[in-house]
N, C-alpha and C positions, 0 to 999 in steps of 0.2 A: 531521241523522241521519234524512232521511226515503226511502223506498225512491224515490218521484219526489217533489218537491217541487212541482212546479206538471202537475196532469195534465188532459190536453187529453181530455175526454171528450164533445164537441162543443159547438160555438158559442161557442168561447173567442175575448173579447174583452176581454183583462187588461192593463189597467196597474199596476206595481208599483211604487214610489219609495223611495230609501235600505234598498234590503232587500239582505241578506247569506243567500246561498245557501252552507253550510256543510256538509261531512262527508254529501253523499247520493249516493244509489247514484245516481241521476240529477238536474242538479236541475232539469229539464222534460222534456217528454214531447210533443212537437205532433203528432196526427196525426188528427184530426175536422173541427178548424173550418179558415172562408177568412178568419178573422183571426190571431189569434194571440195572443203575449205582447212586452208595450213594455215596457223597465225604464230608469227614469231614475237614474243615481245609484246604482247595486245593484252589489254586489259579489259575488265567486262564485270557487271554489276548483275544480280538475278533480275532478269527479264519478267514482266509483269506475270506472261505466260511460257509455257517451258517450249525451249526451244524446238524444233521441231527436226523428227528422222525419221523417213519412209522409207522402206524398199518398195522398188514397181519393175513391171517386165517390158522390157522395151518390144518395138516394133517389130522386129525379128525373136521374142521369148527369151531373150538372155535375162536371167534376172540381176538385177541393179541394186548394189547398197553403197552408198556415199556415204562420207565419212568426216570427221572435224580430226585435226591433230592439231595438238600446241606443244610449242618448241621452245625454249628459252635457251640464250645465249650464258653461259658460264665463263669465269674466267679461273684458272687453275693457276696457284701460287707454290713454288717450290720452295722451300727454306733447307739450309745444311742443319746442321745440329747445334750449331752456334745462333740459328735464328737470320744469318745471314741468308737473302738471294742467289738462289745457282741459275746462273748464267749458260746458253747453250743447252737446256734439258729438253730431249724428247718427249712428248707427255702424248700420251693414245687412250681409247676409252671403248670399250667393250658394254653394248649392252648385257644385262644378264636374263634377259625374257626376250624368247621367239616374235620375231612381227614388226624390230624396230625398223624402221622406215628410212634409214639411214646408212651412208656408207661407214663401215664397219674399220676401226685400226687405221685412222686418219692420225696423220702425223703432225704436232705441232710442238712448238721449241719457244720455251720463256725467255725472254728480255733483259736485260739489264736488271731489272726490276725483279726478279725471278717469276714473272708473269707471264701466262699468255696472253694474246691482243683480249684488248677490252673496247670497249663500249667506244661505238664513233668510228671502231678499225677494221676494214675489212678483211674477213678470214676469220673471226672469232669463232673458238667455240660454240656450235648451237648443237644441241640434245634436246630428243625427243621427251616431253613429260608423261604424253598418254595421246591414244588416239580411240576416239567411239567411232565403231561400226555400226551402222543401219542393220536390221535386224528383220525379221520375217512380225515380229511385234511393235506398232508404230510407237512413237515415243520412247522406246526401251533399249537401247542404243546399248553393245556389249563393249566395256571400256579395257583398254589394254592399258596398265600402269609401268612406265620403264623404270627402273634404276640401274645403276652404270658400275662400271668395275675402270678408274681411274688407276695408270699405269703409268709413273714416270721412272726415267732412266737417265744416270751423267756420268762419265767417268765410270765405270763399271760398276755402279750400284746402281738400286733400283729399289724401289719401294710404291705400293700400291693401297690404293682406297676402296674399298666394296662397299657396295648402298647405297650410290649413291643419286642423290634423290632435287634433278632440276626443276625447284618447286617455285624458283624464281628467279627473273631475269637478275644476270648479271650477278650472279650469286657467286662468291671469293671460295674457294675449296682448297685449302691449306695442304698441303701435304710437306713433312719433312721427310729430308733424307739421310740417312745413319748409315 
């Protein structure tokens, strides 16, 4: 119920995590800072009126576009070909589009469980969904959409996922291995 909920009144460099933007007239506003606002895990309902992106030339003429990126945490499941959990598997992820905002061939290793860390554990899985850039036209913000190319490896095999597409937190991504 806030008239903007997150307002860019310069040099916005905001991370936000499991927040629910609810019933606002906007729920951000970008248009000061060259960074912007990350939300990992945040939820958010259509704002009465549409969010807001500007670019402006700051004091010195540099011009300025801030930007939203939403990130959701995945968790990635290995199974053998028996449908069993592999234990000890390297699992890495490759965006497949230029501009993802993240570091690239980060290494993580499932559980007992043929899991990587989930929900509550620090270190999980988080991938980038999309990120809008501020734009030379207000409101019109040019959206970057990611999908990931999932890579796991155990014991000399390896098998991999293309497309794939963090459209939700905490989202199971099955992968067997043969």
């Amino acid at each position: 119920n806030c008239s903007t909920a997150v307002l860019d009144r310069g040099s916005l460099d905001l991370e936000l995590t499991d927040c629910v933007f609810k019933d606002n007239e906007r729920n951000w506003g970008l248009t000061y800072s060259d960074k912007g606002l990350v939300c990992i895990d945040c939820d958010w309902d259509t704002p009465a009126a549409r969010n807001r992106y500007r670019a402006w030339t700051d004091k010195k003429g540099n011009k300025r576009y801030p930007s939203f990126t939403n990130r959701r945490h995945v968790v990635v499941e290995l199974l053998d070909d028996t449908g069993k959990p592999v234990n000890g598997a390297t699992i890495s992820f490759r965006s497949e589009q230029e501009g993802c905002d993240l570091l690239q061939n980060g290494a993580y290793t499932t559980g007992t469980d043929g899991r990587t860390l989930g929900k509550g554990q620090k270190g999980a899985l988080q991938l980038t969904e999309y990120i809008k850039t501020t734009t030379e036209i207000p409101d019109e913000p040019v959206v970057t959409l990611f999908t990931y190319t999932i890579v796991a490896d155990s014991r000399g095999k390896r098998t991999a996922i293309r497309g794939v597409t963090p459209d939700r937190s905490w989202k199971i991504i099955s992968l067997t291995l043969r």
